[in-house]
N, C-alpha and C positions, 0 to 999 in steps of 0.2 A: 713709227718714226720717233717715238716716246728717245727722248735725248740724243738722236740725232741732230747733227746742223745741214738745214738745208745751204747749199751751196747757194752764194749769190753773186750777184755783179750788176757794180753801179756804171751807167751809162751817161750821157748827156746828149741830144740830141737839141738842135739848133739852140742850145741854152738850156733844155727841159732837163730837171734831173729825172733819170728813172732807173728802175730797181728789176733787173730780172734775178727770179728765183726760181730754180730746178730740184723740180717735184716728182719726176720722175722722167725716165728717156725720152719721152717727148712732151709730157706734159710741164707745164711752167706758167708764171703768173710774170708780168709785167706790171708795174704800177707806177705813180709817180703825185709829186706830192700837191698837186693845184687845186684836188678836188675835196672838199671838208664832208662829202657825203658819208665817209668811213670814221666812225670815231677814234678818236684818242691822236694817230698821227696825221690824219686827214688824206690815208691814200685810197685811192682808186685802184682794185684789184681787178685785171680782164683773166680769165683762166683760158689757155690756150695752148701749143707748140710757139717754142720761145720764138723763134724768126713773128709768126704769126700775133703772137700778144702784144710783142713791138711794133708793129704795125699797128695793131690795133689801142695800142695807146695812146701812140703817137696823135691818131687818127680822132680820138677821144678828145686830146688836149685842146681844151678852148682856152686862149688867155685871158678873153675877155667873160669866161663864163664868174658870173657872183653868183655866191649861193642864195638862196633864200635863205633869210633870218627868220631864226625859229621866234615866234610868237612869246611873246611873253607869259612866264610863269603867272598864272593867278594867284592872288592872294589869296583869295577865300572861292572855295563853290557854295553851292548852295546841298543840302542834305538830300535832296530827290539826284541832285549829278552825283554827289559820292558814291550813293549805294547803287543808283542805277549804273555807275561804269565798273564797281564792284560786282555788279549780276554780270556785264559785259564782258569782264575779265577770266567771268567764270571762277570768283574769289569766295559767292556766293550766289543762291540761286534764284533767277525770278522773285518767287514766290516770298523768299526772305528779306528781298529789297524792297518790295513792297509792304511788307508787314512792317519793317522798318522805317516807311518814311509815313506809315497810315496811324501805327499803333505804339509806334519805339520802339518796337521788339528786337531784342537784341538777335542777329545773326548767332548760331551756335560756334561758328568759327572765331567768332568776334568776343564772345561770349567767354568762349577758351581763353583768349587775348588777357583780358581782364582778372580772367581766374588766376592767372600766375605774375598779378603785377602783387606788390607790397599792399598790406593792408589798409595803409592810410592813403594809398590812388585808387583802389579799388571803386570807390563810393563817385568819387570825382569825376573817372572814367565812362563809369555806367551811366550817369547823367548826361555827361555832354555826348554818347553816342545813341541814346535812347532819348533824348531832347533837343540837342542843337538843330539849328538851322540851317545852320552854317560849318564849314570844316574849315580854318583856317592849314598852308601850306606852313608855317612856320611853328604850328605848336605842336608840343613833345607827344602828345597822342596821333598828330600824324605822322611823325618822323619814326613811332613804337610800330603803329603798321607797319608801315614801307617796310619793317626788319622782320617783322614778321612772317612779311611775303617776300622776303629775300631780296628785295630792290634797293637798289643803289640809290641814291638820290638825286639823280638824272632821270632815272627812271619813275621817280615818285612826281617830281616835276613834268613828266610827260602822261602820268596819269590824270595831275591837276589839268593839262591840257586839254585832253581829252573826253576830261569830266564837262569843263566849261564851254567846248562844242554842243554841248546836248540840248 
């Protein structure tokens, strides 16, 4: 489908806007914009036969549904939730998240990280991930991560999340 346009058509039902798209001869997505559980434009996708997906979006649509509000970003976790939801991420393994919050020892992954910063972060780097206690969300060595693991900073913010569940 690489450059193709999928065919669409906006509809409105009792006031709802919605959006059916044809995916193929029967198959088609129906959506519409009330739900924020979809990122970026907040729609709700049902996969279906288009008669069918409109129903079932319809059927979807609650006016009075609020979303839950995401938790707030932490500011800081603590060095046992960093590494430990880095083991959980599978960013690194057990065994090195422990040796990191027991001995400092750097992750070999982590390790790399640091290998290819400038020589005068080098020194500064290695300290506060072989010594902190703490990870602040805001400072340039967690923002070097995130990019290193290819995360967005939604996504960096849903790791702080997840860290400070532990």
């Amino acid at each position: 489908m690489d450059g193709e346009t999928i065919p669409t058509v906006r509809v409105s039902v009792h006031g709802v806007p919605f959006v059916l798209a044809q995916l193929g001869e029967a198959a088609a997505t129906a959506t519409y914009a009330a739900d924020p559980d979809v990122a970026d434009e907040g729609w709700l996708s049902v996969p279906a036969a288009t008669l069918e997906a409109l129903a079932a979006a319809v059927a979807a649509y609650d006016p009075d549904h609020v979303p839950p509000a995401l938790e707030p970003v932490p500011p800081v976790i603590s060095d046992r939730q960093f590494f430990q939801q880095l083991a959980l991420d599978d960013y690194i393994t057990q065994a090195e998240a422990l040796a990191a919050v027991r001995t400092g020892d750097l992750p070999p992954v982590l390790a790399e990280l640091i290998a290819h910063m400038d020589e005068a972060e080098r020194f500064g780097a290695e300290m506060l991930l072989s010594g902190a206690v703490e990870f602040r969300r805001d400072h340039p060595l967690t923002i070097a991560i995130g990019e290193a693991r290819e995360m967005a900073p939604d996504e960096v913010d849903d790791f702080f999340r997840r860290a400070a569940a532990l």
